[in-house]
C-alpha positions in Angstrom: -22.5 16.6 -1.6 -20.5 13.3 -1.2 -17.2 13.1 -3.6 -16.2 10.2 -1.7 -17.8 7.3 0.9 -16.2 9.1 3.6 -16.1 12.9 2.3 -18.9 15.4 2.7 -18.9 18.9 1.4 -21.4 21.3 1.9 -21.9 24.9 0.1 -24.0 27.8 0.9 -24.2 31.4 -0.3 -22.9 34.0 3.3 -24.8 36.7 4.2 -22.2 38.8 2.7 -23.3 37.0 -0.4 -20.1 35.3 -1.1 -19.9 31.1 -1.6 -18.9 29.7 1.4 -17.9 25.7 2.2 -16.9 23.2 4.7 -16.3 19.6 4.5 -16.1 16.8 7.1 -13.1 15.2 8.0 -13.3 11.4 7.3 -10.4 10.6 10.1 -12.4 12.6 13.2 -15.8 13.3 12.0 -15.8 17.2 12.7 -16.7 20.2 10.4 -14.0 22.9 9.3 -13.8 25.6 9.9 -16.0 27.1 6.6 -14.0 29.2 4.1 -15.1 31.3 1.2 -14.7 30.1 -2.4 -16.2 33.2 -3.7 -15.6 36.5 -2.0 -18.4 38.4 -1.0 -20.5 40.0 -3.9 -20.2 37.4 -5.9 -23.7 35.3 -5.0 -27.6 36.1 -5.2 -29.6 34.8 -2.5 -31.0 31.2 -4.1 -29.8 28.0 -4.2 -26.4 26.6 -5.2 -25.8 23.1 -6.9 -22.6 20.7 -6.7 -21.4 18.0 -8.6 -18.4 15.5 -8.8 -17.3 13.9 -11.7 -14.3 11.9 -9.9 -13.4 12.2 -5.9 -11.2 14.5 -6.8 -13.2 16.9 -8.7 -15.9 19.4 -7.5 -17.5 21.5 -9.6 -20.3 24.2 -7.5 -22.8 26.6 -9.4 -24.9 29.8 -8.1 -26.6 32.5 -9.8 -24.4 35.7 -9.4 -25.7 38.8 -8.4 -25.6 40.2 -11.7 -27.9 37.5 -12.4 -25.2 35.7 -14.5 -24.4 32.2 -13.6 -21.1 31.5 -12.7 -18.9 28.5 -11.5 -15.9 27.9 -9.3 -14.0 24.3 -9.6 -11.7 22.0 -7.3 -9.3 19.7 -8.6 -7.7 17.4 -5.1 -4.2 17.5 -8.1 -3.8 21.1 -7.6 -5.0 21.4 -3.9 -7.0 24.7 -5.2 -9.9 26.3 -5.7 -10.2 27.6 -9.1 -11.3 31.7 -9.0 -15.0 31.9 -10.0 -16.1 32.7 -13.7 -19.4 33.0 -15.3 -20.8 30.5 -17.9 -23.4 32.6 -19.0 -23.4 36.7 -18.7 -25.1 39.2 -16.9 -29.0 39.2 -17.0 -29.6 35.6 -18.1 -30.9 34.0 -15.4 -33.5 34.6 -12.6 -32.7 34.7 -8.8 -33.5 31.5 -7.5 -32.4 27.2 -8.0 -30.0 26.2 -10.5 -29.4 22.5 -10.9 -26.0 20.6 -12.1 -25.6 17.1 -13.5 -23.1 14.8 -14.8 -23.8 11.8 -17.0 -20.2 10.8 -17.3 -16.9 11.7 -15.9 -16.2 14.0 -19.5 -19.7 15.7 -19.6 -21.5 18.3 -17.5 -24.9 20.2 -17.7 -26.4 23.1 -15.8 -29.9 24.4 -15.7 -31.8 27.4 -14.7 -34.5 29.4 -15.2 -33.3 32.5 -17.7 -34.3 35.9 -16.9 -37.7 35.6 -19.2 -38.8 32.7 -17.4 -37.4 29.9 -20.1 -35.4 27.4 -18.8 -31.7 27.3 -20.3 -28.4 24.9 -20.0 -25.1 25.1 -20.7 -23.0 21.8 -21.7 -19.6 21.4 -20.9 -17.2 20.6 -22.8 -17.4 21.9 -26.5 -15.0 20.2 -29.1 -12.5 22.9 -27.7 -12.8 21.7 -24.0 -14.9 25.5 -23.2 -18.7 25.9 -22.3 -20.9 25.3 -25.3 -23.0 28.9 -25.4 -25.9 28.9 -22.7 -28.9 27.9 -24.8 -33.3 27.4 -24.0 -34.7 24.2 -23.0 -37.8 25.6 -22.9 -39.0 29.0 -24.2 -40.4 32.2 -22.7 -42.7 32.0 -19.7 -42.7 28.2 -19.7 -41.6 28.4 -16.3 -41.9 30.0 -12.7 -38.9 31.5 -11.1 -37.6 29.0 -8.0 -37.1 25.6 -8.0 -35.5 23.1 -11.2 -33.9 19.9 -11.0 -32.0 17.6 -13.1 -31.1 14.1 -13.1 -29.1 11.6 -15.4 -29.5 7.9 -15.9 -28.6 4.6 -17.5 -31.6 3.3 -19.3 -30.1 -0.6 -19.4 -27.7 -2.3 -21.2 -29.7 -2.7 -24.8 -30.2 1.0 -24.6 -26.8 1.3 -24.2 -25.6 -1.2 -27.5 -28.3 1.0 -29.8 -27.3 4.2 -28.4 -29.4 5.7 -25.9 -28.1 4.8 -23.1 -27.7 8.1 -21.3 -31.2 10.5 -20.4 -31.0 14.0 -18.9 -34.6 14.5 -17.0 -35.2 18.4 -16.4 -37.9 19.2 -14.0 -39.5 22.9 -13.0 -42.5 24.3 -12.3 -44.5 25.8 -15.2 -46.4 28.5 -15.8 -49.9 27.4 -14.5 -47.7 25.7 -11.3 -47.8 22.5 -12.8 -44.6 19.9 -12.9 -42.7 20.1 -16.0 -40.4 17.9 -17.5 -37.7 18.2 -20.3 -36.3 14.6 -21.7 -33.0 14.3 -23.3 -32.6 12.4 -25.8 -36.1 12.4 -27.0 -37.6 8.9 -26.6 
């Protein structure tokens, strides 16, 4: 994940099933030496997403082995890893991908596929700056456990003066291992 032109981070869950990263130094061009940011236990085996809302924010997602979903922050002002919570509890999501997106610097979204094989999000924030309560995109067995995606865009500028500028695309594979797709705002 780049945060900035000239700083890469990359995340992966340990075989100790902790989080672990590393970033890139933008003066030499070498790796760090990787360091946890979730201490072992924490992770399933599956993928982990990233997302920056400003260079000097980081937000990283995983599945936790309780099969919760759970979420560990940086912020560059406090130098610090924030220590992990969950976003949605124990049970609720399947081992496998989980995908993160930001459509603005104030907003993010998370998707996986939920322990009955619907695909669910959580929103951050609520009118209280909290997670909004995990909730389906799509219902039971409209998906296969493994891989989701998400993406945001900018539809144009008229979209933008009539209020639809912003689009969260959800992708996973269905039930009959076809492509499916989940559109918000509904066009």
């Amino acid at each position: 994940m780049a945060r900035a032109p000239d700083r890469l981070d990359v995340f992966w869950v340990g075989a100790d099933a902790n989080v672990t990263t590393t970033t890139r130094s933008p003066e030499t061009g070498r790796w760090a030496t990787p360091w946890p940011i979730a201490e072992a236990g924490w992770a399933s085996r599956g993928a982990i997403a990233a997302v920056t809302r400003a260079a000097d924010h980081v937000q990283v997602f995983w599945i936790g082995s309780d099969h919760n979903v759970t979420t560990t922050y940086w912020l560059g002002t406090e130098g610090a890893w924030v220590e992990p919570f969950p976003i949605a509890p124990a049970g609720w999501a399947s081992p496998g991908a989980i995908a993160a997106v930001t459509s603005s610097p104030e907003r993010l979204e998370v998707f996986w596929v939920g322990s009955d094989r619907n695909v669910t999000t959580a929103i951050w924030p609520d009118e209280a700056g909290h997670w909004v309560a995990p909730f389906p995109v799509a219902g039971r067995e409209s998906s296969q456990p493994g891989a989701i995606a998400a993406v945001a865009r900018k539809v144009g500028f008229i979209a933008y003066m009539i209020g639809t500028a912003n689009h969260l695309d959800t992708f996973w594979v269905g039930p009959q291992n076809n492509i499916t797709t989940s559109i918000w705002p509904g066009l």
